[in-house]
N, CA, C and O of each residue as an XYZ file, in Angstrom:
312
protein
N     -22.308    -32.065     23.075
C     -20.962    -31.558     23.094
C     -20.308    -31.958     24.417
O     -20.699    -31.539     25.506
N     -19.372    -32.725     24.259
C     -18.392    -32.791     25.780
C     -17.532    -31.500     26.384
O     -16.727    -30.728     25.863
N     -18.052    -31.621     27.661
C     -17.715    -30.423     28.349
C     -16.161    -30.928     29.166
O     -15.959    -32.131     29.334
N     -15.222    -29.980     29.591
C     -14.634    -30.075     30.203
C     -14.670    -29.410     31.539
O     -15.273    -28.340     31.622
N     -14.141    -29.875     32.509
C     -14.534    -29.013     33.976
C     -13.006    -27.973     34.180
O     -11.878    -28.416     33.964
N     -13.293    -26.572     34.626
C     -12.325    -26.269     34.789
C     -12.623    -25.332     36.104
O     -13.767    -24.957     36.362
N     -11.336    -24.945     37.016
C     -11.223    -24.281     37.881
C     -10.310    -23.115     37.846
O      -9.120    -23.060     37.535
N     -11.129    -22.202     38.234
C     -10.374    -20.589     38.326
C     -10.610    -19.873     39.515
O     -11.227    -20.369     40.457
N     -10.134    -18.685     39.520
C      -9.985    -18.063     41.122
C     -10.140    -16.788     40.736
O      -9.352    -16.328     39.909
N     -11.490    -15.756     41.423
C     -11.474    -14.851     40.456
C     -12.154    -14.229     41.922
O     -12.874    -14.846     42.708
N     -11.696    -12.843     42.018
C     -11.733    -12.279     42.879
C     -13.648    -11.906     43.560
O     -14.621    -11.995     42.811
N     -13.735    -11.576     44.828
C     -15.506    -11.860     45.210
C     -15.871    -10.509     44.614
O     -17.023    -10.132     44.829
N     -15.177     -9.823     43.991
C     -16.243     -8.548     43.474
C     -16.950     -9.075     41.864
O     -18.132     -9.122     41.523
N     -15.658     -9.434     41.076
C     -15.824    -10.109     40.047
C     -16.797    -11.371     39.716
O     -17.397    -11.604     38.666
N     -16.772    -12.101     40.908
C     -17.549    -13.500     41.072
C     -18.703    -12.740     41.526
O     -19.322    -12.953     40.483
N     -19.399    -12.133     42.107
C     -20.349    -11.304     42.441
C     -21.213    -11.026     40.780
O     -22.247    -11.394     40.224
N     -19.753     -9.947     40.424
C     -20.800     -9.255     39.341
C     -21.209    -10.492     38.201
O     -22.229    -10.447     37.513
N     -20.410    -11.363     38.165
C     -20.885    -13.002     36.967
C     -22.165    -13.464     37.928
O     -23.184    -13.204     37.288
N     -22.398    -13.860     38.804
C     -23.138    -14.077     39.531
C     -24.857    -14.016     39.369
O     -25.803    -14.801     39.300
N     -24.515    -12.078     39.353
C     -25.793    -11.439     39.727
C     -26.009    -11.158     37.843
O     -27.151    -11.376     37.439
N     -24.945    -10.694     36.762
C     -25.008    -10.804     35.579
C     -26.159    -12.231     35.154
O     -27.236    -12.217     34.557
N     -25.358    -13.393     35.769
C     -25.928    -15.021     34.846
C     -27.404    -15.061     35.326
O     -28.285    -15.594     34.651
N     -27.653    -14.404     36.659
C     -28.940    -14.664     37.135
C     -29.760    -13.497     36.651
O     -30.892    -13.973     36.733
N     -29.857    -12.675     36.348
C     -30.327    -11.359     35.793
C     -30.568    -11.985     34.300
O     -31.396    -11.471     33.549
N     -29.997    -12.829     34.014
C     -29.801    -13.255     32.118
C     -30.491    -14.635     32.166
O     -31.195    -14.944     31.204
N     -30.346    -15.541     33.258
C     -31.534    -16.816     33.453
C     -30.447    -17.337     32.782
O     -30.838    -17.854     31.736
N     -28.971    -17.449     32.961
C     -27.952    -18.824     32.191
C     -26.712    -19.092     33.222
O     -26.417    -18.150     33.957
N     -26.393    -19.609     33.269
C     -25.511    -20.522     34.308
C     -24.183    -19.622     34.201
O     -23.781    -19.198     33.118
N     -23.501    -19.357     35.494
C     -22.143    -18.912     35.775
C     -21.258    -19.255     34.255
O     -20.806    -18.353     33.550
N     -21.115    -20.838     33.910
C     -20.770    -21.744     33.177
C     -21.088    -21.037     32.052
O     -20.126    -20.464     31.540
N     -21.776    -20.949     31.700
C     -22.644    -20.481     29.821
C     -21.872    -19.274     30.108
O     -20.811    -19.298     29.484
N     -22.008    -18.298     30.776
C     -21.604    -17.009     30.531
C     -20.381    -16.677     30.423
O     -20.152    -15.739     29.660
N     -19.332    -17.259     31.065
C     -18.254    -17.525     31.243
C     -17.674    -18.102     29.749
O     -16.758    -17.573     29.120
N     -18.442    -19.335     29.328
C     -18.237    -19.716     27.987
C     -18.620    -19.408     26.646
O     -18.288    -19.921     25.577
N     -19.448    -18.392     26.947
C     -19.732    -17.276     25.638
C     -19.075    -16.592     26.052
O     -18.064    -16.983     25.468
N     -18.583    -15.402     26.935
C     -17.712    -14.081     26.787
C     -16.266    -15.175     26.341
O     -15.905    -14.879     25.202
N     -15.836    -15.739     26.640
C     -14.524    -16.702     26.308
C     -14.613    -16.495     24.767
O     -14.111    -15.625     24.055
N     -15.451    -17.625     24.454
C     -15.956    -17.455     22.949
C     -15.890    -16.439     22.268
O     -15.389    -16.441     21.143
N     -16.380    -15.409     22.830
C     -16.718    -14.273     21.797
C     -15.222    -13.310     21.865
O     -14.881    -12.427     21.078
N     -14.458    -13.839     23.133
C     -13.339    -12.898     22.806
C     -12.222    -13.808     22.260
O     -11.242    -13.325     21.693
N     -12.361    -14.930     22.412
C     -11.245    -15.811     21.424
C     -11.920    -15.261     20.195
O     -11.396    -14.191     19.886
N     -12.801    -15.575     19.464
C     -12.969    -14.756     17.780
C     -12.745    -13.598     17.609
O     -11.955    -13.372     16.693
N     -13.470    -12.006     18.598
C     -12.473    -11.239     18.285
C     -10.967    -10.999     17.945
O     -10.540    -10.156     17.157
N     -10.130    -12.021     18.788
C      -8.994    -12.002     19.159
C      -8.241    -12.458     17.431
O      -7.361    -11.853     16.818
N      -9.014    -13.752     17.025
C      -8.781    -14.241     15.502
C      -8.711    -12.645     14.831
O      -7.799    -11.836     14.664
N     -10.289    -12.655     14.523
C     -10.612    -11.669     13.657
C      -9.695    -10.465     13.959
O      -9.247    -10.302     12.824
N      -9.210     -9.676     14.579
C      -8.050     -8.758     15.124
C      -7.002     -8.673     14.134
O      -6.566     -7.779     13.409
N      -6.561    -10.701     14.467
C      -5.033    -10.869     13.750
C      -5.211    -10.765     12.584
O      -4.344    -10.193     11.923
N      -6.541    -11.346     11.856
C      -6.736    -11.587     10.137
C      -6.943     -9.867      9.656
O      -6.636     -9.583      8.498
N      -7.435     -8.829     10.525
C      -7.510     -7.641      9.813
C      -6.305     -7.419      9.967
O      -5.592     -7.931      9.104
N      -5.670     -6.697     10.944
C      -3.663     -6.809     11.163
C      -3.001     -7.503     10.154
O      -1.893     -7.215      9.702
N      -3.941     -8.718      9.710
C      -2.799     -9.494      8.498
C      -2.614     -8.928      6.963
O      -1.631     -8.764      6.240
N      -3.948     -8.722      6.821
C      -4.559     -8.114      5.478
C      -3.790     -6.758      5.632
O      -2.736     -6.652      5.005
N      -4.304     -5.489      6.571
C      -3.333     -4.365      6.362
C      -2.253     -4.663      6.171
O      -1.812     -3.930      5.286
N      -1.077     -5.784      6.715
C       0.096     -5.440      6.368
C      -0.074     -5.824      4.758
O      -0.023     -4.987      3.857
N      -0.239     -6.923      4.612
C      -0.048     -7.578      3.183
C      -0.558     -6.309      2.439
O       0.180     -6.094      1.477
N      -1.843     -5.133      2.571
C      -2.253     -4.451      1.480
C      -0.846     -3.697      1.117
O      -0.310     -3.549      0.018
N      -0.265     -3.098      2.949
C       0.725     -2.104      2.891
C       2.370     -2.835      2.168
O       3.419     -2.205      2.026
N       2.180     -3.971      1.896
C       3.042     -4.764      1.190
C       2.871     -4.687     -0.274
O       3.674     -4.620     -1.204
N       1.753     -4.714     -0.209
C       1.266     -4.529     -2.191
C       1.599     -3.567     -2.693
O       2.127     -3.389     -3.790
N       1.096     -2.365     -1.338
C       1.064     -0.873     -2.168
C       2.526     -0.721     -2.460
O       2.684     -0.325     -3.615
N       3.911     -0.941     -1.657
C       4.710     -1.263     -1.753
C       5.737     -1.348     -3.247
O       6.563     -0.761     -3.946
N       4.963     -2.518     -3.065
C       5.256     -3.876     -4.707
C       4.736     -2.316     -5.557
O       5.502     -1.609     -6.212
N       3.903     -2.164     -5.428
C       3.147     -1.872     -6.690
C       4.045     -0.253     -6.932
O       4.227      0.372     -7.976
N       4.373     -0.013     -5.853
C       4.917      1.622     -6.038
C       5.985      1.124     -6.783
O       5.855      1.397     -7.976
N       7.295      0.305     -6.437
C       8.541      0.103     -6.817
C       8.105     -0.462     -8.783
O       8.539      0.108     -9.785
N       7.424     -1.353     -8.765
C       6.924     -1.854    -10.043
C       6.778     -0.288    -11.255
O       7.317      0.024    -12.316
N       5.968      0.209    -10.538
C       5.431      1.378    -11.097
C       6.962      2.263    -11.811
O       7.044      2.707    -12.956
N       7.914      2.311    -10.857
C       9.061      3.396    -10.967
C      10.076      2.438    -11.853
O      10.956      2.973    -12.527
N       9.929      1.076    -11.829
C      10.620      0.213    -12.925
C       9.497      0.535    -14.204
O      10.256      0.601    -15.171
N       8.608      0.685    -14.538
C       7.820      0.754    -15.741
C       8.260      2.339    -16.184
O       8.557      2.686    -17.327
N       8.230      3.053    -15.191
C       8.087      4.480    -15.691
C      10.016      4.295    -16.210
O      10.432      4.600    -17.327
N      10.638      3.900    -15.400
C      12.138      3.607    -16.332
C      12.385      3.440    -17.474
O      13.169      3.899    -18.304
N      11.041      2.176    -17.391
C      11.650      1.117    -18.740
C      10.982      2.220    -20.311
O      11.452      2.027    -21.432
N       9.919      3.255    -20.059
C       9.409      3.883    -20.650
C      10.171      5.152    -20.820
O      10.059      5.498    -21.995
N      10.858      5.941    -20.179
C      11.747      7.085    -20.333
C      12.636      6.290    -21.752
O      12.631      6.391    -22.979
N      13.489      5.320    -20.494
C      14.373      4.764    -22.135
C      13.898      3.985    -23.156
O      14.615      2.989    -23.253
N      13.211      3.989    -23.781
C      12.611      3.651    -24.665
C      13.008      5.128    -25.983
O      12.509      5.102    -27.107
């Protein structure tokens, strides 16, 4: 996999606790940095796709209420 190099500025308490975290875990500043990234870019997906689905359900239920009160219409006059 091609890596890209990047630079950030992250305060010495923070750089400390990644530090003593990557070495406590036996994986590189780098890896750790690029799994928590990872894992919170997919939360971040997964977030929007549940947020998406509730609205759309709260869209159905919606549809389906108004539908419902046109059927129960179309059945009175009958």
């Amino acid at each position: 996999m091609i890596k890209n190099k990047l630079s950030i500025t992250l305060n010495k308490s923070l750089d400390e606790s990644i530090k003593n975290y990557a070495l406590i875990n036996k994986i590189s500043k780098s890896q750790l940095i690029e799994d928590i990234l990872s894992k919170w870019i997919n939360e971040q997906k997964q977030e929007k796709l549940i947020s998406g689905y509730i609205e759309m359900a709260n869209e159905n239920l919606n549809l389906a209420r108004d539908y419902e009160k046109l059927n129960d219409e179309a059945w009175t006059n009958e």
